[in-house]
N, C-alpha and C positions, 0 to 999 in steps of 0.2 A: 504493500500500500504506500502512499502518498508519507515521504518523510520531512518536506521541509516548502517553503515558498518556490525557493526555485524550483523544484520537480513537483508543485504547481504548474506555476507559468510552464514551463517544458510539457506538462501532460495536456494545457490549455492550446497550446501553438499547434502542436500535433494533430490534438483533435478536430481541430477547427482547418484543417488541410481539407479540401476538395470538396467543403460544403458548399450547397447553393445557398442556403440562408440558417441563418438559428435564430430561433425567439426565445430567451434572448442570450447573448453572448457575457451579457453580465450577471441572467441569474446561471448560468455552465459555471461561471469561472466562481461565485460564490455557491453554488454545489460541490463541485472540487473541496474548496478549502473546507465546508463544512466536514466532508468526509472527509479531510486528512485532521481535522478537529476530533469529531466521535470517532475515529479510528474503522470506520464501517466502510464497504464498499457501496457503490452506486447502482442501483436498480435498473438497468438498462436493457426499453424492450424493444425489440423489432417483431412485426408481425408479415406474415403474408398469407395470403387467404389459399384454401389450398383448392382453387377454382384452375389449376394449371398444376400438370405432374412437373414440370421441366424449371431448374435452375438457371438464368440465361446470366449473361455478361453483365445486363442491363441489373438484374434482382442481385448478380453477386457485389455491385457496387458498395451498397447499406451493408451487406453483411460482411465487408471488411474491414468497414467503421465500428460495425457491433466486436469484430476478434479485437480492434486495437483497445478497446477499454477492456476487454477481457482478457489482451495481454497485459493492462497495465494493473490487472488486482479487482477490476472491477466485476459486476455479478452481471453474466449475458442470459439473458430472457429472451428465445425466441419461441414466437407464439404463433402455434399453427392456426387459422381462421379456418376450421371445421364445419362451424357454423353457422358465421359469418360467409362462410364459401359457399352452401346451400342460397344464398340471397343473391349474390352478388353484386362487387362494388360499383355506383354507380359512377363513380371518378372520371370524369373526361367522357363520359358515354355519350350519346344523342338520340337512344333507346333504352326502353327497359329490357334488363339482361338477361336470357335465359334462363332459369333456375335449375339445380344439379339437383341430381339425386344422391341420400346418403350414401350409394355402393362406391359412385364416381366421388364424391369427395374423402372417403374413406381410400381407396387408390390413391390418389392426388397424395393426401398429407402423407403416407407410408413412404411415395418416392420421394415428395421433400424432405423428410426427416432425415431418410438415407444419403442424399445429394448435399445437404449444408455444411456434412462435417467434412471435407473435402479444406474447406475455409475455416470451420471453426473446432476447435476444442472438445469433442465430446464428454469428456471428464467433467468440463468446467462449463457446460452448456446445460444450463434448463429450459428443457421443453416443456411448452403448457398446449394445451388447448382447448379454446374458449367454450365449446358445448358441457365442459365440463361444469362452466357454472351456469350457461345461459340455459343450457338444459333444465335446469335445478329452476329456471327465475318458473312462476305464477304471471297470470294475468295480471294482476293489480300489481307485480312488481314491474310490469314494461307499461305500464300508466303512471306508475312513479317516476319512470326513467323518460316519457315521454314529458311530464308536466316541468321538466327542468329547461326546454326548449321550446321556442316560439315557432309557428309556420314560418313567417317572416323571415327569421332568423334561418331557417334551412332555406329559405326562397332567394336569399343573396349568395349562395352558393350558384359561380357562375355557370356549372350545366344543368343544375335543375331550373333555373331563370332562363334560359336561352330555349330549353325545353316546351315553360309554359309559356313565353310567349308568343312562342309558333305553335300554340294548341296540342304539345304533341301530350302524350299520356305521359303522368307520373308515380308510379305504384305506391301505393301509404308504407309495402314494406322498405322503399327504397330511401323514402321517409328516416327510415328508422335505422337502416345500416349503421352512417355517421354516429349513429345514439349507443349503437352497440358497441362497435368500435371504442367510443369516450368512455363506454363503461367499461372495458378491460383495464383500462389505466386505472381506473378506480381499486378495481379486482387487486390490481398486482402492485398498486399501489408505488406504482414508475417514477422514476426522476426525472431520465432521460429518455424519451419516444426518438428513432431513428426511424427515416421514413423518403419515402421520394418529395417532389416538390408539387405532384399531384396528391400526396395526402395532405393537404396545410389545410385544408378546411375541415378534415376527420378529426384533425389532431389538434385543433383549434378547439373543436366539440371536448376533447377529451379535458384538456387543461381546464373548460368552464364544468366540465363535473367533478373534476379532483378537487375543486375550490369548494364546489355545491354539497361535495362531499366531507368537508373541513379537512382536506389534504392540501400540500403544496403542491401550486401548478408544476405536470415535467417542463422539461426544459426540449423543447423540437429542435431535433438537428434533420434539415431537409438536404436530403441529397439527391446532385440534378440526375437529371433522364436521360436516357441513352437511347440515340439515334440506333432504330434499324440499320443492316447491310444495306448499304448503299440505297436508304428513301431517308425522308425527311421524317419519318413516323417513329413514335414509341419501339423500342425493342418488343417485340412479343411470338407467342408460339400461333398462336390466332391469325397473325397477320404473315408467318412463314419469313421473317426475317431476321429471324433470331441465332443467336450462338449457343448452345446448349454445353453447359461445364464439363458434360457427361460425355458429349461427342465424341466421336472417334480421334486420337489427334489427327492424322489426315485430312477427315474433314472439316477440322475444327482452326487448322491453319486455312486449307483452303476456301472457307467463309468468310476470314477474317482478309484475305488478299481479295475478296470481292469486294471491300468498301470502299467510297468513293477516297479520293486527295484529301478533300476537306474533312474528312472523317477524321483522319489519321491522328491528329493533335488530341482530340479529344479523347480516343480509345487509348492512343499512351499514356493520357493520364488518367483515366476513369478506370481502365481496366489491367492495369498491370501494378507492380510496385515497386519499379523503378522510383528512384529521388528525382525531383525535378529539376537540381544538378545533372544527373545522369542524361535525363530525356534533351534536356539543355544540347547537352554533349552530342547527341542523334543525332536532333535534329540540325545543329552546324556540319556534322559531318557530311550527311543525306539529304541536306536541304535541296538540294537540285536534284538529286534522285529519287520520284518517290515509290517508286517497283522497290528500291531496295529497303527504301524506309518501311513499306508497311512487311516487306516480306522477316526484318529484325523485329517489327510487332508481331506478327503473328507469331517466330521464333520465342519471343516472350511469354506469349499467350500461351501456351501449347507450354513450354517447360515450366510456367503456375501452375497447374492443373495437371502436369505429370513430371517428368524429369527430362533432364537438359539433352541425355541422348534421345529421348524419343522428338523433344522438339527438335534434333539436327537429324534424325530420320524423315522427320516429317517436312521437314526442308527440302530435304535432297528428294523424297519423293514429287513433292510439288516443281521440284526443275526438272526432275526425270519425263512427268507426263507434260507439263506443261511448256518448259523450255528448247531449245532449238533440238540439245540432243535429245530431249525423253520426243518431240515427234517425231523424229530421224528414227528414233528410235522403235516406235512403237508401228512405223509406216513398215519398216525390215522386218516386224516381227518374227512372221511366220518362217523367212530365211535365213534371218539369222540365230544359233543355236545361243550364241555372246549374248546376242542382247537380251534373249528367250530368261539366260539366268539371269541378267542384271535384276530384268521387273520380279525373278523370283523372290531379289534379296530385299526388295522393299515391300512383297507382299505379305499381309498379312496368312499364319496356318491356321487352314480351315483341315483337326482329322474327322474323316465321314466312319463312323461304326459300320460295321460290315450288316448288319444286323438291318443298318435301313435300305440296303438292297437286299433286291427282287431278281431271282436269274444272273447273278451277280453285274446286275444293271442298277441304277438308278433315274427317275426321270428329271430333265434337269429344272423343272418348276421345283421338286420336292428339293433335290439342291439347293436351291436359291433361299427358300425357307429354314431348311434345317442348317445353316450357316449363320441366318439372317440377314441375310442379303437383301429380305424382301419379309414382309409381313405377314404375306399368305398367297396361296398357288395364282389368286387372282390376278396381286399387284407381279407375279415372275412373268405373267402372260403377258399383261401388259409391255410388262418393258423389253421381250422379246416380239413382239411387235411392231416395238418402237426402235427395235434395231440397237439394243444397250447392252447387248449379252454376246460377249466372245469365250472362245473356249481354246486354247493355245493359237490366239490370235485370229481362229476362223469368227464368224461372225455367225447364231445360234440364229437363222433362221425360221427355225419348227417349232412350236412350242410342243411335241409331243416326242421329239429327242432323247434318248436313252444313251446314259453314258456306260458303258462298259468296264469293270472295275480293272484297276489300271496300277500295275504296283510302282510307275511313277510319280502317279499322281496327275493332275490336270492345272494349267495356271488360267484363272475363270478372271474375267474384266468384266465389272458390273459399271456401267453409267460411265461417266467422266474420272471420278475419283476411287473407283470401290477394286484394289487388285487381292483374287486371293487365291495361297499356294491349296489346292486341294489334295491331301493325303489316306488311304483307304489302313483305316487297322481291325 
């Protein structure tokens, strides 16, 4: 914990790195001191609703804010919205949102729970989730929780006002989201709320019930939004522009060399953790080149999320298929035996159990699944259709193709980026 003024101020300056706003910066720095005062750590919660299985670039932002206080001593609260995810948030919407059902949100929070520690601390990480209590409230308790806020009051929130006055519908539960929301800070009785800069009016709701509730207002640290690959839109799984932490690295470098120039500045600092000495340094080196710039981000991005040789594997794979020699390369395939092994040493090993052949055949839809190449025989049809499916370089015409067990194995190119070594045991 907090020993002295200076590592204060030192814990102040750090935190306050790559926020878009805090309300406010002087009660942060007098919560600090309080807690290096009672010798306690700081209540710090992050929520995300689990209306989405996938962690993206964009969601790991906040949660690298939430490990630095929970590198520095302090208590990390991240709070699944279970229940809050059956509703969903109406934040930036221009519709009311679809509603989950409890199987799909029970899914969702199980892969977020598993994807966060990736970033944070499982030891030193508490997970809550909220139907634990909203579950438990009565009627007369969410007429208690609603008589603390005015319509008015939720009608200057600017997409529910942009909403009603172009007539469009506003659900009473969508109402009440915001309410639910401000009542978890109550629950867990927060200092600190970390959040994007689309939640400043949820988290605004929260601080007037923490007061309503005779608590001290938390303290909101908003952190900005993260531009989509290469659009101008929110990062999200919805809108198919997203990074997902989980990613393959292969693909998870080759998503990130899809963003546009002007991205670039932003994803070094948003999404890596490099010093901004360091990125300094980059960016003077790489200023006139930016192939190579983003290609040392995505090298960054890829060794976060995994380790440094897999990010300079996943390098040299992206020059292989993509650069002068990986097309040279990939045109020779089928005659040359050299370059046959090169794409072997970047492909990923898929072994097939003998077990899932038939007449010591396989068909190659059920291939593409049982590798997971593909989701299901539907989507292998498709893409062999669509001409995406090689098999030592020939091109898989048929979807009704049977591969013959082969004790070399087969080297399978799925799409643009997907290469794998197939092995028969």
């Amino acid at each position: 914990m907090v020993t002295s003024k200076k590592e204060v101020d030192k814990q102040f300056s750090l935190l306050k790195r790559q926020t878009a706003e805090i309300i406010s910066e002087e009660e942060l720095l007098k919560k600090l001191k309080k807690a290096k005062r009672e010798k306690r750590p700081l209540r710090v919660k992050l929520g995300i609703d689990a209306s989405a299985s996938d962690v993206h670039l964009g969601t790991a932002i906040p949660l690298f804010k939430l490990k630095e206080f929970q590198d520095l001593g302090h208590e990390a609260i991240f709070l699944i919205g279970d229940f809050t995810g059956m509703i969903g948030d109406p934040s930036g919407q221009s519709k009311t949102r679809r509603s989950l059902t409890k199987e799909q949100v029970r899914k969702n929070a199980s892969s977020l729970k598993k994807q966060i520690f990736k970033i944070l601390d499982p030891q030193r990480t508490k997970v809550v989730f909220n139907s634990s209590w909203c579950n438990r409230m009565n009627f007369a308790d969410v007429i208690k929780l609603a008589s603390y806020y005015t319509v008015a009051q939720l009608l200057e929130r600017d997409d529910f006002e942009a909403r009603y006055k172009k007539g469009q519908p506003i659900g009473i539960h969508e109402f009440l989201y915001p309410l639910i929301q401000g009542y978890d800070s109550v629950v867990l009785k927060a200092d600190i709320e970390i959040c994007g800069t689309d939640q400043r009016f949820n988290t605004l709701v929260a601080r007037a019930y923490q007061q309503a509730y005779g608590q001290e207002p938390e303290v909101i640290m908003m952190m900005p939004i993260l531009e989509g690959v290469g659009t101008k839109e929110k990062m999200s799984k919805s809108s198919g522009n997203y990074i997902g932490i989980t990613d393959e690295p292969d693909d998870m470098f080759g998503k990130v060399m899809k963003i546009t120039d002007e991205q670039i500045d932003d994803y070094f600092n948003l999404c890596t953790r490099l010093s901004a000495d360091k990125i300094r340094q980059i960016d003077n080196r790489l200023k006139d080149e930016p192939k190579l710039k983003k290609e040392k981000l995505a090298y960054e991005i890829v060794k976060l999320y995994y380790d440094e040789e897999t990010a300079q594997k996943a390098r040299e794979t992206f020059e292989l298929k993509y650069g002068k020699v990986g097309r040279r390369l990939k045109k020779d395939l089928v005659q040359s035996e050299a370059a046959k092994e090169k794409m072997k040493k970047i492909a990923q090993n898929k072994k097939i159990p003998k077990s899932k052949l038939r007449d010591n055949k396989i068909w190659i839809c059920r291939l593409l699944t049982t590798i997971d190449a593909t989701g299901s025989n539907s989507e292998a049809r498709r893409l062999i259709e669509q001409k995406a499916v090689k098999v030592d370089g020939h091109l898989v015409e048929d979807v009704n193709t049977e591969l013959p067990l082969n004790k070399e194995g087969y080297l399978l190119e799925v799409g643009k980026r997907k290469i794998f070594n197939i092995l028969f045991r």
